[in-house]
C-alpha positions as CSV (number, residue, x, y, z in Angstrom):
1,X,19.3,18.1,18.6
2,X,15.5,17.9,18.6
3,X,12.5,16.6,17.2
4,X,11.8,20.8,16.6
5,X,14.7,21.1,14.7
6,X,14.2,17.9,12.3
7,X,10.6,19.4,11.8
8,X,11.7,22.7,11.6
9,X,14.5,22.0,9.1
10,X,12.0,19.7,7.0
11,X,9.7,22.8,6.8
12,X,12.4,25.4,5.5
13,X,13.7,22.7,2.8
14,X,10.0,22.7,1.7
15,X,9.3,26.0,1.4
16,X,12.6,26.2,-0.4
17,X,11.4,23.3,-2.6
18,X,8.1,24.8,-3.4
19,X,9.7,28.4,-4.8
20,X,12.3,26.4,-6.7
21,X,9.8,24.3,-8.3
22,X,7.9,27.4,-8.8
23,X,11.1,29.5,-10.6
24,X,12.3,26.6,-12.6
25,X,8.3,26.2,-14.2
26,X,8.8,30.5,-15.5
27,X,12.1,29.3,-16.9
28,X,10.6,26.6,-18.5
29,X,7.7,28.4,-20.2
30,X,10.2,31.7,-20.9
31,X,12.7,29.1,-22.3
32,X,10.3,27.6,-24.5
33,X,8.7,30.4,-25.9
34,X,12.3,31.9,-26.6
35,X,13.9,28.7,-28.1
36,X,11.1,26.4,-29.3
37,X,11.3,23.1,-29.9
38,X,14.6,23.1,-32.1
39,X,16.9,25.1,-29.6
40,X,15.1,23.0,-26.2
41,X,15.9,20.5,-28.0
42,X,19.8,21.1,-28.3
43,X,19.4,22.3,-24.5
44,X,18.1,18.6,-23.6
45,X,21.0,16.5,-25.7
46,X,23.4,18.4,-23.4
47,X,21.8,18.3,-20.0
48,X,21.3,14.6,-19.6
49,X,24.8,14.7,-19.7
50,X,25.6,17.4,-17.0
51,X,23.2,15.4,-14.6
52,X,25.3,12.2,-15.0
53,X,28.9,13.6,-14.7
54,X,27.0,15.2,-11.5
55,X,26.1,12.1,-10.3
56,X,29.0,10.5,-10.0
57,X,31.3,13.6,-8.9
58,X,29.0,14.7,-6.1
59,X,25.6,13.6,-5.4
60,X,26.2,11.6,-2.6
61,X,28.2,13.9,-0.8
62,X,25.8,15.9,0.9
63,X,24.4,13.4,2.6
64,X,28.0,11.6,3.4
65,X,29.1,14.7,5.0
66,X,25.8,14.9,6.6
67,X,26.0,11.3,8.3
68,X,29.6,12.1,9.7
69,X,29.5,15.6,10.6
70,X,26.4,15.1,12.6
71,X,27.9,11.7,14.1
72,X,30.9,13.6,15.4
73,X,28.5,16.1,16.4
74,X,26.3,13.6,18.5
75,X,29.5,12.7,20.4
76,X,30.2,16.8,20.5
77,X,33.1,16.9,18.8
78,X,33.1,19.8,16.8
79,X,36.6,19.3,15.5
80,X,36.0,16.3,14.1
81,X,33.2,17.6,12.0
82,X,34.9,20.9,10.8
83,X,38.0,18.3,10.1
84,X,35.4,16.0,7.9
85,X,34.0,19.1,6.5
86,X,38.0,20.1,5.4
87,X,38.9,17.3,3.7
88,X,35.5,16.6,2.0
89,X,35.8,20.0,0.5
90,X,39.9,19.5,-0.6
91,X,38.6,15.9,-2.2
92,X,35.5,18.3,-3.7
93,X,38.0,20.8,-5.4
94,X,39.8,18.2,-6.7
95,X,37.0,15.9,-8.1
96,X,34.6,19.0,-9.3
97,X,37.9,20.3,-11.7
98,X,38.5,16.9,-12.8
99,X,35.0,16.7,-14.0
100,X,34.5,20.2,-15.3
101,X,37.4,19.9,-17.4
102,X,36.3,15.4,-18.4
103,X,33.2,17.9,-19.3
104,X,34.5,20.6,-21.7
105,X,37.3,18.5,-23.7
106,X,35.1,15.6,-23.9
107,X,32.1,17.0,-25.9
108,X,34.1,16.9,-29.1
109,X,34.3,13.6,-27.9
110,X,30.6,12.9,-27.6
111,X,29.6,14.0,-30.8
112,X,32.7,13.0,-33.1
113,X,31.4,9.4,-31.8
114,X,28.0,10.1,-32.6
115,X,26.6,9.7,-28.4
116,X,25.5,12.9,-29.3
117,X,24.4,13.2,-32.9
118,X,23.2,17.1,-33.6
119,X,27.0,18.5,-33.6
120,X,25.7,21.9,-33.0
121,X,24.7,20.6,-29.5
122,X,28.3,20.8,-28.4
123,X,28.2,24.0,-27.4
124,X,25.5,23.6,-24.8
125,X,27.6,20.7,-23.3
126,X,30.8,22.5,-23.1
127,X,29.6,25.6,-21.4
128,X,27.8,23.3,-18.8
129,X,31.5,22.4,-17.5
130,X,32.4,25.0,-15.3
131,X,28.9,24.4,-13.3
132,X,30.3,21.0,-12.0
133,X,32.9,22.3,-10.4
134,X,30.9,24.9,-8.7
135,X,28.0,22.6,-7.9
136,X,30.5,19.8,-6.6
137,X,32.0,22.4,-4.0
138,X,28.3,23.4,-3.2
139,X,27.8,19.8,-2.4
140,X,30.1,19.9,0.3
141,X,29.0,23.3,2.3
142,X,25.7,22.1,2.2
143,X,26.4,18.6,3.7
144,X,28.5,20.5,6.1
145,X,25.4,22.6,7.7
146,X,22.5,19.6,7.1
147,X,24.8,17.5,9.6
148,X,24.7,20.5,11.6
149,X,21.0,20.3,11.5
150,X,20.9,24.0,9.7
151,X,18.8,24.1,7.1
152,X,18.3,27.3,6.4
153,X,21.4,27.7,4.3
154,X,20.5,25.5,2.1
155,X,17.3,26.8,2.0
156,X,18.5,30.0,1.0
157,X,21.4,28.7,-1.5
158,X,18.7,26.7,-3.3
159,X,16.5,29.5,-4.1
160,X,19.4,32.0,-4.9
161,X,20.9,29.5,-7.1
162,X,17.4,28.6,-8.9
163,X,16.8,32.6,-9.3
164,X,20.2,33.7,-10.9
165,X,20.7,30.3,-13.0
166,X,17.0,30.9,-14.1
167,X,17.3,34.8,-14.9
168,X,21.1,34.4,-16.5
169,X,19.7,31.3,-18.4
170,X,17.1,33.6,-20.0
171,X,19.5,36.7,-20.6
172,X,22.3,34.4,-22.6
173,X,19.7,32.6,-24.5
174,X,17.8,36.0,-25.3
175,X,21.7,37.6,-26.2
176,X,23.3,35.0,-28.3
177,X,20.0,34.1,-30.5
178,X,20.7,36.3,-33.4
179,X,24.0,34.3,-33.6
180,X,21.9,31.1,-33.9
181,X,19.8,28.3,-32.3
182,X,23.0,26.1,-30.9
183,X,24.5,29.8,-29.6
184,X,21.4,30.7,-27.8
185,X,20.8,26.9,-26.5
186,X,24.7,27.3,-25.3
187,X,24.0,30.6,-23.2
188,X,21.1,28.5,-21.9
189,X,23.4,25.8,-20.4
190,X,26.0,28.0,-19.4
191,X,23.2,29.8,-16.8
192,X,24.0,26.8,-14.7
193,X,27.6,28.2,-13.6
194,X,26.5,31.6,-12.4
195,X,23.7,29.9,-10.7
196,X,25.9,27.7,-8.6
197,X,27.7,30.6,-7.7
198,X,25.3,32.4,-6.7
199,X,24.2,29.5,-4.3
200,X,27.9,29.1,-3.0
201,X,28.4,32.5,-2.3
202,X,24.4,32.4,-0.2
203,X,26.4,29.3,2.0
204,X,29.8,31.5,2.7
205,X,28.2,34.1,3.9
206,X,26.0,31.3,6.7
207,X,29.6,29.8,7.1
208,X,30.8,33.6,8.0
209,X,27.9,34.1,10.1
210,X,28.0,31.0,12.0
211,X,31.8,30.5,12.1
212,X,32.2,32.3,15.8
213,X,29.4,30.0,17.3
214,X,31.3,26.9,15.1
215,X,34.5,27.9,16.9
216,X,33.6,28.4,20.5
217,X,32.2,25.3,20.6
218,X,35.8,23.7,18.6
219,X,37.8,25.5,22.0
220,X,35.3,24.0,24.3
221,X,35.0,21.0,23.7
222,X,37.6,17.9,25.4
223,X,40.3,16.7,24.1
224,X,39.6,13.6,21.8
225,X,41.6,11.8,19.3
226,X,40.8,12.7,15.7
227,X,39.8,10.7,12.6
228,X,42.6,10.5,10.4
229,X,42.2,12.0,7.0
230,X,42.5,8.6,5.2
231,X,39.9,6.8,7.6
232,X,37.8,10.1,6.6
233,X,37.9,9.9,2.9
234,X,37.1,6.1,3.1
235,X,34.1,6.1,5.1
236,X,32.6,9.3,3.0
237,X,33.6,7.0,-0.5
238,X,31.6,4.3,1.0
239,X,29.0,6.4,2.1
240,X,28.3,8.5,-0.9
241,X,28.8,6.3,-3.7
242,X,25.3,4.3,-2.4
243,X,23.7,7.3,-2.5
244,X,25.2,8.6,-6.4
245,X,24.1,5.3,-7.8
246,X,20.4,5.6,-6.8
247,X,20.6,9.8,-7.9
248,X,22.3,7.6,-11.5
249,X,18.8,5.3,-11.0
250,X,16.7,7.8,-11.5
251,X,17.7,9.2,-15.0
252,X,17.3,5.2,-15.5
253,X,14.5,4.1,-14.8
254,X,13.2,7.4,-16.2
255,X,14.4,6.0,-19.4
256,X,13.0,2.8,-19.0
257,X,9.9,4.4,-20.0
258,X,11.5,6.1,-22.9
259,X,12.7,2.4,-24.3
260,X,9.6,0.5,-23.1
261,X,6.4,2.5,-23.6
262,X,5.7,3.8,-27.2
263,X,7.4,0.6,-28.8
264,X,5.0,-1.6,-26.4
265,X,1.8,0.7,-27.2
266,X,2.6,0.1,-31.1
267,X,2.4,-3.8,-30.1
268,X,-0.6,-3.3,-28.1
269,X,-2.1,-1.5,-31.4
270,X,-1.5,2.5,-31.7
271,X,0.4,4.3,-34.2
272,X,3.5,5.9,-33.5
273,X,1.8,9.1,-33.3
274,X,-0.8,8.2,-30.9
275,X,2.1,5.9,-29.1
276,X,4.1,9.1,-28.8
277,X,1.3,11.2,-27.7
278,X,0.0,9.0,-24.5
279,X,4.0,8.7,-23.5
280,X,3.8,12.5,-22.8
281,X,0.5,12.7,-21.0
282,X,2.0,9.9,-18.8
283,X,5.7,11.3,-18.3
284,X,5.3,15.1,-18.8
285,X,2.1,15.6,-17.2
286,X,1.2,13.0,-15.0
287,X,5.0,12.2,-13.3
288,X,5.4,15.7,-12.8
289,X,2.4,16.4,-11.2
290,X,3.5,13.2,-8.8
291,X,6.9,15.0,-8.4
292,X,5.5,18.3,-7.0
293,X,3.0,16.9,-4.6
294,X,6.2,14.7,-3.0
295,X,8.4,18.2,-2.1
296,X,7.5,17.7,1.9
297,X,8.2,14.4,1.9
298,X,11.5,14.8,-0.2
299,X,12.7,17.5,2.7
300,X,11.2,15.4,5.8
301,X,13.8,12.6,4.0
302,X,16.8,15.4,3.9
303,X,16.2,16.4,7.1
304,X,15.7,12.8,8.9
305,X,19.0,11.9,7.7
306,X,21.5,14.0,10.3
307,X,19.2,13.8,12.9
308,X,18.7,9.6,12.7
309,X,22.5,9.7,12.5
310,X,22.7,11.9,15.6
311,X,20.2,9.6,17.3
312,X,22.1,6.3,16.3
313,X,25.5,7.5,17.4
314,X,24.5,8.2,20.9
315,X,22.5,4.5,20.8
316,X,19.2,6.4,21.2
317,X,16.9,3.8,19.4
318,X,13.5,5.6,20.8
319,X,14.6,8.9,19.1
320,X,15.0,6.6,15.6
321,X,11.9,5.2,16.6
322,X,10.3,8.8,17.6
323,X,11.3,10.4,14.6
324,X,10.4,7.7,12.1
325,X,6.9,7.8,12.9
326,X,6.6,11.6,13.0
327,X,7.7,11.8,9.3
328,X,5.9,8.8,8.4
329,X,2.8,10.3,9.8
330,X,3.6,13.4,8.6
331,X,4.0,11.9,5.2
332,X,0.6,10.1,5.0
333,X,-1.5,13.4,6.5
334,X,0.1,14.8,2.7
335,X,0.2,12.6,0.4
336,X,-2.9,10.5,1.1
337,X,-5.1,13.7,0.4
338,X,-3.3,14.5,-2.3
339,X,-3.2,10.9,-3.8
340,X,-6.9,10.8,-3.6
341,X,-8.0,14.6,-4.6
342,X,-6.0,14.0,-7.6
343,X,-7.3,10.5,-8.3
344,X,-11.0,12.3,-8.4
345,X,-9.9,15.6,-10.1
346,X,-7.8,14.3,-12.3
347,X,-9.2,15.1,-15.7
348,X,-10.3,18.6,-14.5
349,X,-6.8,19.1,-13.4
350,X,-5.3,18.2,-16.7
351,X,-7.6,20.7,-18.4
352,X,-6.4,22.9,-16.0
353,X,-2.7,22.5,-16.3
354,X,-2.4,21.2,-20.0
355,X,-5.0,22.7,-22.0
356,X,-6.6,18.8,-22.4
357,X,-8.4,16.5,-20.4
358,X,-6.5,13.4,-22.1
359,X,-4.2,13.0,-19.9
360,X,-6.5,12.2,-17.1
361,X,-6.3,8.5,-16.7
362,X,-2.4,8.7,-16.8
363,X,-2.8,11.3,-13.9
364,X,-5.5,9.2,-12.1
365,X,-3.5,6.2,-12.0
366,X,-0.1,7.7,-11.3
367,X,-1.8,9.7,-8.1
368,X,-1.4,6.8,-6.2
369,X,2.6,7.0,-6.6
370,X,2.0,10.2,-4.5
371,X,1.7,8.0,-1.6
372,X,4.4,5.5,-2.6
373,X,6.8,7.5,-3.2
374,X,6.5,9.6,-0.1
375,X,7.0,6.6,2.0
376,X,9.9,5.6,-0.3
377,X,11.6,8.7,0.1
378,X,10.8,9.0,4.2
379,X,12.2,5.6,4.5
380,X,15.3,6.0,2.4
381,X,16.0,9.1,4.7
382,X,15.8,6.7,7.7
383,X,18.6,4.1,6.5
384,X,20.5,7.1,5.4
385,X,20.4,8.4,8.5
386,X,21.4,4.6,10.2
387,X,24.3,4.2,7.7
388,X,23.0,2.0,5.4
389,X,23.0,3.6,2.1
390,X,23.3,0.6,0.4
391,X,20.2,-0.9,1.2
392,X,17.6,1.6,-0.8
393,X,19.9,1.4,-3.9
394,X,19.3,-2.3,-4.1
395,X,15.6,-2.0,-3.7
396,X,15.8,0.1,-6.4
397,X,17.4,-2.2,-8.3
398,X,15.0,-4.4,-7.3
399,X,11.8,-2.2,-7.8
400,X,13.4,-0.9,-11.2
401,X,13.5,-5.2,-12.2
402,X,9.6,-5.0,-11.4
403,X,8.6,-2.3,-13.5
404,X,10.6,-3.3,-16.3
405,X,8.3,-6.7,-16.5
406,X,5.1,-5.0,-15.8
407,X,5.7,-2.3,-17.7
408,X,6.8,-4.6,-20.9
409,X,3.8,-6.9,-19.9
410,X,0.9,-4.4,-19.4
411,X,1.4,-1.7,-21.8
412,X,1.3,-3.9,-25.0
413,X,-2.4,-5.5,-23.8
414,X,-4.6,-3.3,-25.6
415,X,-7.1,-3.3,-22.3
416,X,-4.2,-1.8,-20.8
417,X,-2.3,0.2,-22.7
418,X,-0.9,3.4,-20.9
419,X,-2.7,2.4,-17.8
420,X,-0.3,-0.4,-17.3
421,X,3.0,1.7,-18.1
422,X,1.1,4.2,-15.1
423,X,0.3,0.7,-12.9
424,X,3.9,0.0,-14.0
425,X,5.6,3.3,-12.2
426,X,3.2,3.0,-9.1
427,X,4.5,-1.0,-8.5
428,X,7.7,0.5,-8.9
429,X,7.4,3.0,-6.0
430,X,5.6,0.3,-4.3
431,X,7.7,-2.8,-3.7
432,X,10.6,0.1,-3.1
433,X,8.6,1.3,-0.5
434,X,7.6,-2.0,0.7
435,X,11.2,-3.5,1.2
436,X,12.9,0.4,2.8
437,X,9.7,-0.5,5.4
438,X,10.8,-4.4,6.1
439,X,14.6,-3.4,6.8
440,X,13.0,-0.1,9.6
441,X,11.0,-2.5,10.8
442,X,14.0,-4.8,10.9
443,X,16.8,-2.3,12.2
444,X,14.4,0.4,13.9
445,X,11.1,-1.8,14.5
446,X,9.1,0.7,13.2
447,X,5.6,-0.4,11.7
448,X,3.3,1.9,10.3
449,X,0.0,2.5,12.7
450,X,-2.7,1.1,10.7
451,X,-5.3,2.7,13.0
452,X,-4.2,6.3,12.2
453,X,-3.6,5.6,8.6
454,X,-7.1,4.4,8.8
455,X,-8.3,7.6,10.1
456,X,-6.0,9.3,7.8
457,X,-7.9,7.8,4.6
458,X,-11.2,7.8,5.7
459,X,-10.8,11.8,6.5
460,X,-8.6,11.7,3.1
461,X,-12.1,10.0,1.4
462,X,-14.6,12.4,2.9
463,X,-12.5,15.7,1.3
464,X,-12.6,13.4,-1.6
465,X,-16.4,13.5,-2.3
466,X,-16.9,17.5,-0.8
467,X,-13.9,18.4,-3.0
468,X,-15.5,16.1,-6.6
469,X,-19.2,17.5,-5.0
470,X,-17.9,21.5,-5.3
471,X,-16.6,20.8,-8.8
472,X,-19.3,19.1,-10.1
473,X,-22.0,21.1,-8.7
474,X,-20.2,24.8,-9.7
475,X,-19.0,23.0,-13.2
476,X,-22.9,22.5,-13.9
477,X,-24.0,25.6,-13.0
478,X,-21.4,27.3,-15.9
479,X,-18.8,28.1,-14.1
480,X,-15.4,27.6,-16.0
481,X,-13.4,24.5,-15.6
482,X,-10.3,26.4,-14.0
483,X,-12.4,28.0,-11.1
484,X,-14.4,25.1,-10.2
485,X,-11.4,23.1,-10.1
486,X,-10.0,25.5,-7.6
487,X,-12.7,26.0,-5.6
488,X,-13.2,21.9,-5.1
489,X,-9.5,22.2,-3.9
490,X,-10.0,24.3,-1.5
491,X,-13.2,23.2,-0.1
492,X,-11.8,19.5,0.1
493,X,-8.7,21.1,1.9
494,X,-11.0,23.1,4.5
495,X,-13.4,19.8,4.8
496,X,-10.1,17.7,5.5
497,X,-9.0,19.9,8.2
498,X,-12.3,19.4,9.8
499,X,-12.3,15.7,9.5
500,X,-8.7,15.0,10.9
501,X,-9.9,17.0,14.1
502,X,-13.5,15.2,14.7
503,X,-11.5,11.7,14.0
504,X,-9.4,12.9,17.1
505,X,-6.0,12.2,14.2
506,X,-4.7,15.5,14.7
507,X,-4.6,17.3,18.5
508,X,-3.1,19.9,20.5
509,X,-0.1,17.6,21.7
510,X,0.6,17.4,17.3
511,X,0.4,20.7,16.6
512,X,2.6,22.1,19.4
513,X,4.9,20.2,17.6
514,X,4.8,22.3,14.4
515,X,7.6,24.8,13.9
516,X,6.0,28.5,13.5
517,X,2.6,27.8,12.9
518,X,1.8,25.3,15.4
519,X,1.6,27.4,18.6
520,X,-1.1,29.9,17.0
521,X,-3.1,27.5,15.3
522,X,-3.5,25.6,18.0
523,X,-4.6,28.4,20.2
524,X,-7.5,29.0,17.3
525,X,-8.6,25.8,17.6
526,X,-9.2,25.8,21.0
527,X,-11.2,29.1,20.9
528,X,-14.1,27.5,18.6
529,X,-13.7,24.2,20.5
530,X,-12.4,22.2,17.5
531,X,-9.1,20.6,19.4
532,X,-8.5,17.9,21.5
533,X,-6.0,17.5,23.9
């Protein structure tokens, strides 16, 4: 397998990402506007739960499978990965019902208790049930073709899911709200279920498509001892359950803002109200904003991991290497121009996005996690890929400690205040980052190239001041907010371009190396003399 393919596969999962990301925002704004407050409300008490149960049946499958199939793949044997494939999906069927029914008879459970204390939110838990066991098997097909290094199924699966969970999501809701709020929030969580469907049925057809070419090479290849299915089952356990208890971290140390922040902003001096009201420019403005901006990096980490594995199974350390530092660099040419455009625009973004320009410190601040957190992710790919789950999780851990203390230290200093719960989060991604780098550079020897991140920043600092220049100058001529905002992005992004070329960071050799768009942009280039060999 490639270098092509690892890029190529990083750019459909991105794509992908992107229209999700853009589908789930409609269903957010549709949602709310059909619900309001009171029915999201009974939609969130239930959710939260879904994720977890999710969690721990499945999300570390994918990228189990992944690692082995694309192992046995490495060493070309092709019935060792349809066998891992097998059994992962019999454990799957088994672990996804087990869940989806844990699901349905336990919310009685949750709310007779009290873990759940609206009782009309019991609906919305119990028809998220059958989604687990949809989502679970999903899990495994899509392991089964990133170890494969095919991502366009998944691709596809993620988008069809997103569409029909989004557009039966909206019809339930819409249907069952003249029987009441918990009915209509109910029909909301139920939307899951069809939309995992929908995604599963995307990957059987890829798995029919592709099952003659899977086959072929299953009759061709030698004769090799297989795995047995116990040895299998083990290795995937200790595999995936690394990788469920960092997807269980997240929801965590999200909530170590919700337990933290407003009671630390009262010490520091707000009121509740104003307490409550910085908490959601910092996590539902400014996080978010992070999240989006970190899509490429988040697929460069999906797709790094089968493609390190194939690498470290045949003992190729200068593919590791290779690989690394294209999505590294990769990483940095993104995120440190988007760390440092929104840094500059961020209160003219916010009045963009949200109506207010208040939440422009928390947006400012937090735009350095841009860059963190893409090397975080990148990183975590890498020691995916190399087998050693374990190790992100306890940097995590680790990280998570960090912001705990900075974030209960900062935030009650009035000087501070929600600038240290933001300083908090990006010290967080930071020493995460910082220790994933010290065990590549320890297992791959992989350090970053100062020099090109140099080049990176100081062509990353130039867009900077044309993008802030366009803004200010069109702002104070008249010209509304929104479209000034705009233009300043795009005249930064054009300016960037520029400056990556004269700085000699980007050249022909690079963009040859760009799935689809590389060969004719390149060629462009070269026409007006802008591209280096």
């Amino acid at each position: 397998m490639s270098k092509d393919k690892f890029l190529k596969g990083a750019l459909i999962l991105t794509v992908a990402g992107i229209i999700v990301k853009v589908i789930g925002s409609v269903n957010r704004i549709l949602l709310s506007r059909l619900l309001g407050g009171e029915g999201i409300g009974l939609y969130q008490m239930a959710y939260p739960i879904y994720l977890l149960a999710l969690s721990i049946s499945s999300a570390g499958i994918p990228v189990a499978i992944s690692i082995m199939v694309s192992e046995k793949a490495a060493l070309q044997d092709y019935k060792g990965a349809n066998r891992v494939f097998r059994i992962s999906l019999s454990v799957m069927v088994v672990t996804g019902a087990m869940f989806s029914a844990l699901l349905y008879f336990g919310a009685g459970w949750l709310i007779e208790h009290q873990y759940v204390r609206d009782p009309r939110a019991y609906y919305a838990i119990a028809a998220l049930a059958p989604a687990i066991f949809f989502v679970t098997i999903l899990a495994s097909y899509r392991g089964y073709f990133q170890g494969m290094q095919r991502m366009l199924p998944t691709g596809f699966s993620q988008i069809a899911e997103q569409l029909v969970r989004v557009v039966t999501m909206v019809a339930f809701a819409w249907y069952l709200l003249p029987r009441g709020l918990e009915y209509a929030a109910a029909g909301a969580s139920f939307g899951a279920g069809p939309g995992a469907v929908a995604g599963l049925l995307v990957l059987l057809y890829f798995y029919w498509k592709y099952r003659a070419d899977f086959q072929q090479k299953m009759d061709n290849q030698p004769a090799m001892i297989q795995e047995s299915g116990a040895s299998i089952i083990t290795r995937m356990v200790r595999l995936a359950l690394p990788v469920s208890l960092a997807n269980i971290m997240l929801p965590v140390v999200s909530n170590i803002d919700l337990l933290i922040v407003p009671p630390r902003l009262e010490v520091a001096g707000y009121t509740v109200e104003q307490a409550t009201e910085l908490f959601g420019y910092l996590t539902g403005m400014a996080v978010p904003l992070v999240n989006m901006a970190t899509i490429l990096t988040a697929s460069l980490a999906a797709s790094l991991v089968p493609s390190v594995s194939e690498a470290n199974t045949l003992g190729d350390r200068a593919a590791i290497f290779d690989r690394t530092a294209t999505a590294i660099r990769i990483a940095n040419l993104i995120t440190i121009p988007a760390f440092v455009g929104m840094w500059l625009l961020a209160t003219p973004i916010s009045q963009m996005l949200y109506a207010t320009p208040n939440a422009g410190v928390s947006i400012a601040i937090s735009s350095l996690g841009i860059f963190l957190l893409g090397i975080h992710q990148v990183t975590t790919g890498v020691l995916q890929g190399l087998g050693r789950t374990a190790i992100p999780v306890v940097n995590m851990v680790i990280s998570a400690g960090v912001k705990v203390v900075l974030g209960w230290t900062l935030t009650a200093m009035p000087q501070w205040g929600i600038k240290g719960a933001a300083w908090a989060s990006n010290a967080d991604f930071g020493v995460a980052a910082l220790l994933n780098m010290f065990f590549i550079y320890r297992y791959v020897g992989f350090a970053m190239d100062m020099r090109d991140t140099l080049k990176t920043a100081l062509a990353a600092a130039v867009m900077g001041l044309a993008a802030l220049g366009s803004y200010e100058l069109l702002f104070a001529k008249g010209v509304g907010n929104t479209l000034s905002t705009l233009t300043g992005v795009m005249v930064g992004g054009g300016i960037y371009a520029v400056a990556l070329l004269l700085l000699g960071s980007i050249g022909e050799r690079e963009l040859l190396k760009l799935p689809v768009v590389g060969q004719p942009v390149a060629a462009a280039l070269k026409k007006i003399h802008l591209l280096r060999r």
